[in-house]
NUMIDO-547330 format. One record per residue: residue number from 1; x, y, z of N, C-alpha, C in turn. Coordinates in steps of 0.1 Angstrom, whole numbers, plus 5000, padded with zeros to 4 digits. Layout:
// NUMIDO-547330
[r NUM [X Y Z] [X Y Z] [X Y Z]]
...
***
This chain:
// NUMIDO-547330
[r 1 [3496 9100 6633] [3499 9100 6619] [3488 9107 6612]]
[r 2 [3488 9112 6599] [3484 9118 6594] [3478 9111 6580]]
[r 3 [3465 9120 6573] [3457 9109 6565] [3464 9122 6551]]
[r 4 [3465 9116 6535] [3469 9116 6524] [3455 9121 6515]]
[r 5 [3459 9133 6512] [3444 9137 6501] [3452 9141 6482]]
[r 6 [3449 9132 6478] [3459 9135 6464] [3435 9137 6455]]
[r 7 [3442 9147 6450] [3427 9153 6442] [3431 9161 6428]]
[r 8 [3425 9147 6417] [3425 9151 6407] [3441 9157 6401]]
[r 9 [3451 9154 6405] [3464 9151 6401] [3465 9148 6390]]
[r 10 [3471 9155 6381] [3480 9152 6365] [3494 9158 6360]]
[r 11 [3503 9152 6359] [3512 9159 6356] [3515 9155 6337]]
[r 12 [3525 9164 6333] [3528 9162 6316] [3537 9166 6313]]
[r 13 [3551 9155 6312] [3559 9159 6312] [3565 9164 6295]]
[r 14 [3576 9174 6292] [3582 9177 6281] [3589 9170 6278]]
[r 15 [3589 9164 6265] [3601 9154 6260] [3607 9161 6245]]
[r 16 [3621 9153 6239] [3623 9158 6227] [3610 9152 6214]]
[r 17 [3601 9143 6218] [3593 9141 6212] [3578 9145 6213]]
[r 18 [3576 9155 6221] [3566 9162 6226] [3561 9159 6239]]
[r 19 [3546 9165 6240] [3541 9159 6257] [3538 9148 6259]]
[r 20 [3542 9140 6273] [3541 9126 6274] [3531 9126 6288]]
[r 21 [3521 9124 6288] [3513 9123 6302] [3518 9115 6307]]
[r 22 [3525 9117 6322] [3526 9107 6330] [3519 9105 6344]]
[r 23 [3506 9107 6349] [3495 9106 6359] [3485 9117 6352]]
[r 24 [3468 9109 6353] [3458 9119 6346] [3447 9120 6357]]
[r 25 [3442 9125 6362] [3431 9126 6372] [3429 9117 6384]]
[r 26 [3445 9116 6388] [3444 9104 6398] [3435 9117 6415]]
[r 27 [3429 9107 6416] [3423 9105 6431] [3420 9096 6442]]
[r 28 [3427 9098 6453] [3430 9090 6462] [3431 9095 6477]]
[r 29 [3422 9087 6483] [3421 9094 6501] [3428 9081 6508]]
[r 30 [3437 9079 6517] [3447 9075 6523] [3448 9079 6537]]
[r 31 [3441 9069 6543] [3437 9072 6557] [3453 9074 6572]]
[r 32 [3448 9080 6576] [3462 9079 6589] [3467 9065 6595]]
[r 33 [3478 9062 6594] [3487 9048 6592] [3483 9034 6584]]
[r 34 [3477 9037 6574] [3471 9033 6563] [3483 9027 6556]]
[r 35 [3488 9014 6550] [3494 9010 6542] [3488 9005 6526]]
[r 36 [3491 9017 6519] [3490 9015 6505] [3501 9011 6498]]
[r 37 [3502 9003 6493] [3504 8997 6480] [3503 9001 6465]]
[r 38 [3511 9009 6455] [3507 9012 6441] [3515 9004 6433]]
[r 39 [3504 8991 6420] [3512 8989 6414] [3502 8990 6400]]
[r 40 [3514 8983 6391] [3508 8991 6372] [3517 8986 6369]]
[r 41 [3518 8991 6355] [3526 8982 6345] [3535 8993 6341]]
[r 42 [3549 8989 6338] [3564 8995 6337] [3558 9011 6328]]
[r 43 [3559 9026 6336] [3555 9038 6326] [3543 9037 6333]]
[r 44 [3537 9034 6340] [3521 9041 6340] [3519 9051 6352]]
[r 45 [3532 9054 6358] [3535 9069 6364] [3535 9067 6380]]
[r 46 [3536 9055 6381] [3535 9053 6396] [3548 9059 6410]]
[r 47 [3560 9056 6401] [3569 9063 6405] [3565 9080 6406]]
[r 48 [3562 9087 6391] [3558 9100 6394] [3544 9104 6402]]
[r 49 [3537 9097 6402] [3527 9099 6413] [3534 9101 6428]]
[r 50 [3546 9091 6431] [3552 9090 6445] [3557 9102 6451]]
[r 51 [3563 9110 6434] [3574 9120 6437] [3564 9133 6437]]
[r 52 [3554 9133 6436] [3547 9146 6433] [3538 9147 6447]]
[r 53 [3538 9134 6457] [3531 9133 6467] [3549 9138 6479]]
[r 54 [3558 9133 6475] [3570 9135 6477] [3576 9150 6477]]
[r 55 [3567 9159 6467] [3567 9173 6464] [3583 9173 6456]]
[r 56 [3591 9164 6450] [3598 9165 6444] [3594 9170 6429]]
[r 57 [3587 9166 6425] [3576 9174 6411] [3565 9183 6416]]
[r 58 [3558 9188 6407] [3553 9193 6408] [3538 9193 6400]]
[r 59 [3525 9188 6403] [3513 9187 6391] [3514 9195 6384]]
[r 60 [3509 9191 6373] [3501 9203 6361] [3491 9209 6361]]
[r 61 [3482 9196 6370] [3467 9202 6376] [3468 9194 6389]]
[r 62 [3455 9196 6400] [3453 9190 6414] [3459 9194 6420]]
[r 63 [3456 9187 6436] [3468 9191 6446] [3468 9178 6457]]
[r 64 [3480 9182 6464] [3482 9169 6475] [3482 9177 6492]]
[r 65 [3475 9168 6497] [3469 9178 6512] [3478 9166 6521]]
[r 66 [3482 9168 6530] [3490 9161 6538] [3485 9165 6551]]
[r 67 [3473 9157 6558] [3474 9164 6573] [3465 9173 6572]]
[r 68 [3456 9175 6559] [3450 9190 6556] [3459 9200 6551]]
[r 69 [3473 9198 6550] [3480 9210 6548] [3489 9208 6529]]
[r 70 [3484 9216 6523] [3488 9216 6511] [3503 9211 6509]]
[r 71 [3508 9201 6495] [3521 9197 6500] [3525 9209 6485]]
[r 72 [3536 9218 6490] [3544 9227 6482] [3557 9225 6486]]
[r 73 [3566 9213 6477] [3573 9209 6479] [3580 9199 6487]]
[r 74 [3591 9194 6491] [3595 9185 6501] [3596 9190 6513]]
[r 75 [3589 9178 6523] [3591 9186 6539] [3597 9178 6550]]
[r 76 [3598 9175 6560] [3601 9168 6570] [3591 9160 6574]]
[r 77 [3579 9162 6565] [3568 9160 6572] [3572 9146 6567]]
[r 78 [3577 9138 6551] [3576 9128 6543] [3591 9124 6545]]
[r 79 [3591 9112 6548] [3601 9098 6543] [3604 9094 6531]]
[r 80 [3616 9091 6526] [3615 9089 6516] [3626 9079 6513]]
[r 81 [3625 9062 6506] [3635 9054 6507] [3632 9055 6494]]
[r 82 [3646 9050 6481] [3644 9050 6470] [3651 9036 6468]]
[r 83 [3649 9032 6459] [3655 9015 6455] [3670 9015 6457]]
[r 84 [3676 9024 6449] [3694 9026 6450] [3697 9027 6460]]
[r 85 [3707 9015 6460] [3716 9018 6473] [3725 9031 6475]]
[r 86 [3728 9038 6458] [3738 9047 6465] [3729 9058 6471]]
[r 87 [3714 9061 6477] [3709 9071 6484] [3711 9071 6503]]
[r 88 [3725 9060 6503] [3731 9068 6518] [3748 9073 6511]]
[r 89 [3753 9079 6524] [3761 9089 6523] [3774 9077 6520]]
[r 90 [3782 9076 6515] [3797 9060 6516] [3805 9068 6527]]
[r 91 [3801 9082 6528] [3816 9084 6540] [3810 9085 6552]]
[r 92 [3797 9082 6552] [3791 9080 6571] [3785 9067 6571]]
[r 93 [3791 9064 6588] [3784 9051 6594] [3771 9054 6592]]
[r 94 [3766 9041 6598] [3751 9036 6597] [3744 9045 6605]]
[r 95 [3754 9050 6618] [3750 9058 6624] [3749 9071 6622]]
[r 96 [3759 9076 6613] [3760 9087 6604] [3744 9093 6600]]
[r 97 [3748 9082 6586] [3735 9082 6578] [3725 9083 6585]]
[r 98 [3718 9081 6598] [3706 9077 6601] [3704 9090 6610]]
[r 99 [3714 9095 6615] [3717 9104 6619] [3715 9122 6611]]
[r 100 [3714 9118 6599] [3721 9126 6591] [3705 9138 6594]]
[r 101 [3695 9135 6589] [3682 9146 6592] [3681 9151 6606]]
[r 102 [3686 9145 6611] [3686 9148 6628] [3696 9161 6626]]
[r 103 [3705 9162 6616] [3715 9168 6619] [3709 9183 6615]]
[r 104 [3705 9180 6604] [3702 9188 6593] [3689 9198 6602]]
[r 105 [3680 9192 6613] [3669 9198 6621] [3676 9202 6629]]
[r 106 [3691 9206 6632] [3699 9211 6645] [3696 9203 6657]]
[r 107 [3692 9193 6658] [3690 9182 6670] [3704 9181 6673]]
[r 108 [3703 9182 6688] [3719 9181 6692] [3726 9169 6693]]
[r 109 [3740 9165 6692] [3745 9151 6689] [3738 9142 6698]]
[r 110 [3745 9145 6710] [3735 9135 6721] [3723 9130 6718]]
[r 111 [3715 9137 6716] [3698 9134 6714] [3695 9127 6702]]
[r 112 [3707 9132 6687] [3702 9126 6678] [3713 9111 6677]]
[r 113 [3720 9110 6681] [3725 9094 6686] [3721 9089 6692]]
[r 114 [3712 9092 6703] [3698 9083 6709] [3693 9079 6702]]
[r 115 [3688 9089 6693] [3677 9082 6683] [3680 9075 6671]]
[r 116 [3694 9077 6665] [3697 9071 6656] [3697 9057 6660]]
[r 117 [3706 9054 6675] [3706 9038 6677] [3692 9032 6682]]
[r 118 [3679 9039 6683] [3667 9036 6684] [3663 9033 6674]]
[r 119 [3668 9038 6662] [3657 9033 6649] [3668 9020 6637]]
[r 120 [3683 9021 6644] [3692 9009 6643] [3686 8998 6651]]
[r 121 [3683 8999 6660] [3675 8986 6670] [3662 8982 6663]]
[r 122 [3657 8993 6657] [3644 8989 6653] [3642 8981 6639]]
[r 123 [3658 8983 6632] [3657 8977 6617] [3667 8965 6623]]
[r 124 [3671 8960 6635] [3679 8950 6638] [3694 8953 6634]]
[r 125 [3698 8968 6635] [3712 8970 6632] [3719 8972 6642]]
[r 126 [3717 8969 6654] [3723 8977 6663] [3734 8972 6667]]
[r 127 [3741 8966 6653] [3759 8956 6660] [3763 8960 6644]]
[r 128 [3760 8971 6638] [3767 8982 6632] [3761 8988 6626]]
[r 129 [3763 9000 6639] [3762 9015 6641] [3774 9018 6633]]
[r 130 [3786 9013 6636] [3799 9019 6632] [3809 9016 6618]]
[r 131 [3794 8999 6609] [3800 9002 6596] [3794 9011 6586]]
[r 132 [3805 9015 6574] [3802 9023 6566] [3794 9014 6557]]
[r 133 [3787 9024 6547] [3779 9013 6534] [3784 9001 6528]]
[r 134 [3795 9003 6527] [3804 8991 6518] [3808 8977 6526]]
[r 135 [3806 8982 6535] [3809 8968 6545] [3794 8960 6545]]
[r 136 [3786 8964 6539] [3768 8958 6541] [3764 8955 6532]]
[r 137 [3756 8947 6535] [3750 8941 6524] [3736 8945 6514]]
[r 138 [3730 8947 6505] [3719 8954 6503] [3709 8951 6509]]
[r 139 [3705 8947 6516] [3694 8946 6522] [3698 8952 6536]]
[r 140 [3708 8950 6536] [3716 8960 6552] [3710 8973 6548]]
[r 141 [3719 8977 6538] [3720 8992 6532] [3704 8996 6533]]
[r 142 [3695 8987 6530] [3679 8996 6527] [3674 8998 6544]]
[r 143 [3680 8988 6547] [3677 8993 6563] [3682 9005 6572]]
[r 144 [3692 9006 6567] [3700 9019 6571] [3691 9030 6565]]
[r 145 [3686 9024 6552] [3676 9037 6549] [3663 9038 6551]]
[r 146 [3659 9029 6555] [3647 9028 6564] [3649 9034 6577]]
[r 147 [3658 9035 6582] [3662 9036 6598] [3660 9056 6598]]
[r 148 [3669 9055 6585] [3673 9071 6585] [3660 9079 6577]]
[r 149 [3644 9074 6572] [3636 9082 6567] [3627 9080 6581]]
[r 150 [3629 9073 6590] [3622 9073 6599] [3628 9078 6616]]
[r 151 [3639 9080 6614] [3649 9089 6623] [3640 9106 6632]]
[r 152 [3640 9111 6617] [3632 9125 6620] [3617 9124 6625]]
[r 153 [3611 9112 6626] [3599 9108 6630] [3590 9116 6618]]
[r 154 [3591 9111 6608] [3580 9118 6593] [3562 9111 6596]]
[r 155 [3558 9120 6591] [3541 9112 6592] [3541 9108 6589]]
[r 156 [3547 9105 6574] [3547 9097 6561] [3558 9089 6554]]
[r 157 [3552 9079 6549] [3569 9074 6548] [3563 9070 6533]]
[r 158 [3570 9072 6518] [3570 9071 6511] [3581 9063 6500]]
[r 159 [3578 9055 6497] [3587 9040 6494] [3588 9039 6480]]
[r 160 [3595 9037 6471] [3594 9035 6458] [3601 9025 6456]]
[r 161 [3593 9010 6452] [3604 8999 6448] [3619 8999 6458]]
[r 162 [3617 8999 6467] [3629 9001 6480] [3638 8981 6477]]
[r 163 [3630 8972 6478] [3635 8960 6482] [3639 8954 6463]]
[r 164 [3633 8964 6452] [3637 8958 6443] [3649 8948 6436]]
[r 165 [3660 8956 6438] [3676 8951 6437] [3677 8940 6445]]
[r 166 [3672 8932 6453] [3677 8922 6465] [3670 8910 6459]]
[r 167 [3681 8899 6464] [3679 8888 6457] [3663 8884 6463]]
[r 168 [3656 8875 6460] [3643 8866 6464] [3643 8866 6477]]
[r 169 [3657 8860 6488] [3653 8855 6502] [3652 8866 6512]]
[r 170 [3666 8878 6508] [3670 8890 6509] [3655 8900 6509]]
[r 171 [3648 8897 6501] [3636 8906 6501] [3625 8903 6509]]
[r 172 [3624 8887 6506] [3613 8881 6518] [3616 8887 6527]]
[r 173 [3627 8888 6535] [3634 8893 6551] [3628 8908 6552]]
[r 174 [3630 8910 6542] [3630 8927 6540] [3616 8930 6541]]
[r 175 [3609 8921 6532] [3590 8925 6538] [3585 8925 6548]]
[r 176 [3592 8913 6558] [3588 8908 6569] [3591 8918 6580]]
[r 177 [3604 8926 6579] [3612 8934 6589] [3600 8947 6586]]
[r 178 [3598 8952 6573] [3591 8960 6568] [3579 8959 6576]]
[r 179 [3573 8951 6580] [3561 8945 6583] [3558 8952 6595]]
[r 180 [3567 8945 6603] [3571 8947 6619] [3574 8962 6624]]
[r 181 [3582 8966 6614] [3585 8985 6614] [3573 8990 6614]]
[r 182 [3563 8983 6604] [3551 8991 6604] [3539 8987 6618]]
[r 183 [3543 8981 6617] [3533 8976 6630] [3533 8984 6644]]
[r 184 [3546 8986 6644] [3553 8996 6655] [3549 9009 6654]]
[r 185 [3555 9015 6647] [3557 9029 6638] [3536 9036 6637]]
[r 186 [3531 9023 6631] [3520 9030 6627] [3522 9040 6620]]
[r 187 [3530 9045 6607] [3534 9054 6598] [3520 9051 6591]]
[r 188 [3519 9062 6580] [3513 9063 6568] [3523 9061 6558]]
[r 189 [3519 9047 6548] [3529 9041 6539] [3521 9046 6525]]
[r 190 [3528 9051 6520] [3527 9047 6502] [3541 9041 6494]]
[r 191 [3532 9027 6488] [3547 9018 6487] [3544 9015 6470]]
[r 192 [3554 9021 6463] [3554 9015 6445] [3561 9002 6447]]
[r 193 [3554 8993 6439] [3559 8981 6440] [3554 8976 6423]]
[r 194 [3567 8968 6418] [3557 8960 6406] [3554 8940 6409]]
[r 195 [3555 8939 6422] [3557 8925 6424] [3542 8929 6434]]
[r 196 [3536 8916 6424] [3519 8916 6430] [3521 8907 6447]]
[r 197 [3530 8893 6450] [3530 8891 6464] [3533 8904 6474]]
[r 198 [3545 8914 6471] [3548 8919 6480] [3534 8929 6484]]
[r 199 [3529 8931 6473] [3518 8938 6478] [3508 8936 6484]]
[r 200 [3503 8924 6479] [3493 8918 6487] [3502 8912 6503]]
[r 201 [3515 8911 6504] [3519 8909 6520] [3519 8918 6528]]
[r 202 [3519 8932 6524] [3526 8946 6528] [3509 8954 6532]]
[r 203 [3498 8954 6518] [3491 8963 6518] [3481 8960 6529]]
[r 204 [3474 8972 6535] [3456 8974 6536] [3450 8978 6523]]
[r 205 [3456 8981 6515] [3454 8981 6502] [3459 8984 6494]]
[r 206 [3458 8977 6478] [3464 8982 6468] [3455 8988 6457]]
[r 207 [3461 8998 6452] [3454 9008 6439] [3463 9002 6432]]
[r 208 [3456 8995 6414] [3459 8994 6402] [3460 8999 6392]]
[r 209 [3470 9008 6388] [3472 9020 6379] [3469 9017 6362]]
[r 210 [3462 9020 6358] [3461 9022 6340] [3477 9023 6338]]
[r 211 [3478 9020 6326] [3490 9024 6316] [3487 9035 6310]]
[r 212 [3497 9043 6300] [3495 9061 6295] [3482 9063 6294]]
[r 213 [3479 9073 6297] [3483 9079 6308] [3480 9070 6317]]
[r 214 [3486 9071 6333] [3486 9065 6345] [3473 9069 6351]]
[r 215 [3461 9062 6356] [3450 9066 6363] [3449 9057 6375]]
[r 216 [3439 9056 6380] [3432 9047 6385] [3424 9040 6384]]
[r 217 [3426 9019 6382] [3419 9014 6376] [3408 9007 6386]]
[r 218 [3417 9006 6397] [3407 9000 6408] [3414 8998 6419]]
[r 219 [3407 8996 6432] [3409 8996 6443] [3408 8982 6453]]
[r 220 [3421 8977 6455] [3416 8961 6462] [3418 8963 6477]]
[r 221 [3407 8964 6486] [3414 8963 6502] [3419 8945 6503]]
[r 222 [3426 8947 6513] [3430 8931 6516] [3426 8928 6530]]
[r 223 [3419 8924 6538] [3416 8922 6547] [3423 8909 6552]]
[r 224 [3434 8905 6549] [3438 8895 6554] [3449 8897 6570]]
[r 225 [3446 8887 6581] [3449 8889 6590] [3465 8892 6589]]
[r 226 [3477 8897 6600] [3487 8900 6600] [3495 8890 6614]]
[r 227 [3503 8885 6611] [3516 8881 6599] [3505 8870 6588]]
[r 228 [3509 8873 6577] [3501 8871 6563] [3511 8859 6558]]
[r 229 [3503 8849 6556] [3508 8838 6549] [3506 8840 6537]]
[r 230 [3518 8840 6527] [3523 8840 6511] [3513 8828 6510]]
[r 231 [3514 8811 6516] [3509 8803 6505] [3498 8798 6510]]
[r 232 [3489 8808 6518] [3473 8803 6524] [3465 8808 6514]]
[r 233 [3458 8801 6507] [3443 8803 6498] [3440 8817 6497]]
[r 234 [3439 8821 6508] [3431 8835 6508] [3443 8850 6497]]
[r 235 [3455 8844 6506] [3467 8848 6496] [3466 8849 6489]]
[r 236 [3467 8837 6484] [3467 8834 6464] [3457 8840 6455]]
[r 237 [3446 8839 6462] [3431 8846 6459] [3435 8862 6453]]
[r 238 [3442 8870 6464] [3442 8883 6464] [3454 8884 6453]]
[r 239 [3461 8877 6449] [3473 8882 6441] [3464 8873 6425]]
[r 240 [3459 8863 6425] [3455 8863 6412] [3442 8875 6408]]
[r 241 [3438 8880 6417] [3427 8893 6413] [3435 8906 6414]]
[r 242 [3445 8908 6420] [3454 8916 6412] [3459 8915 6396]]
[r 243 [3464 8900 6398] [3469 8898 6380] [3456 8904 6371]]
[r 244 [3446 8896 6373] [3436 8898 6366] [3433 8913 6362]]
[r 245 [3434 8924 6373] [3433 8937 6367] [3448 8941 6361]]
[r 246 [3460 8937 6360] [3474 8939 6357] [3469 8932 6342]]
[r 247 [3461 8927 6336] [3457 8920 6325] [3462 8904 6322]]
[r 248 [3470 8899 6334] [3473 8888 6333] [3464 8878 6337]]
[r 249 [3460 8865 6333] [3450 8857 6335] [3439 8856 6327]]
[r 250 [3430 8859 6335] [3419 8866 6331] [3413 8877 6320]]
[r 251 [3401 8879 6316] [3400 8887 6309] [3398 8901 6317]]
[r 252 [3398 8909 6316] [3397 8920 6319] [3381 8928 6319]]
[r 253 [3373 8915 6309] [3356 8920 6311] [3351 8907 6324]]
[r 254 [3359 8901 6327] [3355 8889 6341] [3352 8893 6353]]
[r 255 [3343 8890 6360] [3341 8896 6372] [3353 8891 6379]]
[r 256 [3354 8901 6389] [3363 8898 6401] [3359 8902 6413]]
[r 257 [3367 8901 6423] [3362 8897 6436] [3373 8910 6440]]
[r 258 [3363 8926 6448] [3372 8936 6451] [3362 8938 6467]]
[r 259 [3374 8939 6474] [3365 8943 6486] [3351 8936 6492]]
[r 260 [3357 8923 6486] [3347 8911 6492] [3337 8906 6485]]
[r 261 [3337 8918 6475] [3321 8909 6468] [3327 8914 6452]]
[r 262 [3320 8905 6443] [3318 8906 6433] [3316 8918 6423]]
[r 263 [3323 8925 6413] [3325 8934 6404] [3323 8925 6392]]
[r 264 [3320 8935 6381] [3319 8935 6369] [3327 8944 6358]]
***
């Protein structure tokens, strides 16, 4: 896997109401199979930070190094699951879909139906390969998209609010499976999330983004052992010093507790 160099990144976008900054001098080093975590408050560009690491945008200023290698544009190199279900195909199977980048790299059927039903096994689908989207359920459906950003074997797998849409139990499952994929995989994750448990269950760390412009307010590692108990102390700990920098709780001039010791 490969390590994530985003340096000094800003983008500004055009509106009918003039320029609207949406990320200002973000910087961030993202080590190889590193799970990050980005969360902020609704607009503070976290999504467009994703897509500009995604090379779907483009900065205004900075740049993003992938591997050492400058990212100009979208590559094979990045994964990419998006919250909407409708980002698989309704007229291909599971195996289709998962199938589908394999296709697109001229990987021959044989080889990429191996691999499709390898990364179906790996998201627990492998007793339908052969339904279409409509027959699944959402939390099926994000697995199928999970199955299929990780098909082409990317360095990177980039997430944006993926489990958002899914009811409460539906997502638990989904963190947990998420969990396991990562454990395996050892990918390099960058995951937008605005739900502070999932992050603290998911991350090695989470970055807390300013509101307009979008910056960087602070950096929480989580050192907590894996599989991560939601209602053990140490838990609760890490998601009320998230709230606290999200401005909930606490005041915002209160010490807190980042990377083990005390801030100001």
């Amino acid at each position: 896997m490969v390590p994530i160099e985003i340096r000094d990144v800003s983008l500004i976008y055009d509106t009918p109401g003039g320029k609207v900054p949406g990320v200002k001098d973000v910087t961030l080093n993202i080590s190889a199979s590193e799970f990050v975590c980005i969360v902020g408050p609704s607009g503070c560009g976290k999504s467009t930070l994703l897509n500009i690491v995604a090379g779907f945008l483009s900065p205004a200023a900075g740049e993003i190094r992938i591997g050492g290698k400058k990212v100009d544009g979208h590559g094979m190199d990045r994964g990419v699951v998006f919250q909407d279900f409708a980002q698989l195909f309704p007229w291909r199977t599971a195996l289709g879909n998962v199938a589908f980048g394999l296709e697109m790299k001229g990987v021959p059927k044989d080889e990429r139906e191996r691999i499709a039903h390898e990364q179906l096994r790996l998201v627990k689908l492998e007793k339908f390969t052969a339904s279409y989207p409509h027959h699944l359920s959402g939390g099926m459906q994000q697995r199928v998209a999970i199955a299929r950003a990780l098909a082409y074997n990317p360095a990177v797998l980039l997430m944006d609010e993926p489990f958002a849409a899914l009811d409460a139990l539906t997502r638990d499952d989904m963190q947990r499976l998420l969990a396991d994929v990562w454990r395996e995989t050892r990918k390099t994750v960058i995951y937008v999330t605005h739900n502070v448990s999932e992050a603290v269950y998911l991350a090695d760390r989470v970055i807390v983004m300013t509101p307009h412009p979008g910056t960087v307010k602070a950096e929480i590692r989580i050192p907590l052992p894996r599989p991560r108990d939601p209602l053990s102390v140490e838990f609760l700990d890490f998601q009320k010093e998230l709230l606290r920098h999200l401005g909930h709780g606490a005041s915002a001039s209160e010490p807190t507790k980042a990377n083990g010791k005390t801030t100001a």
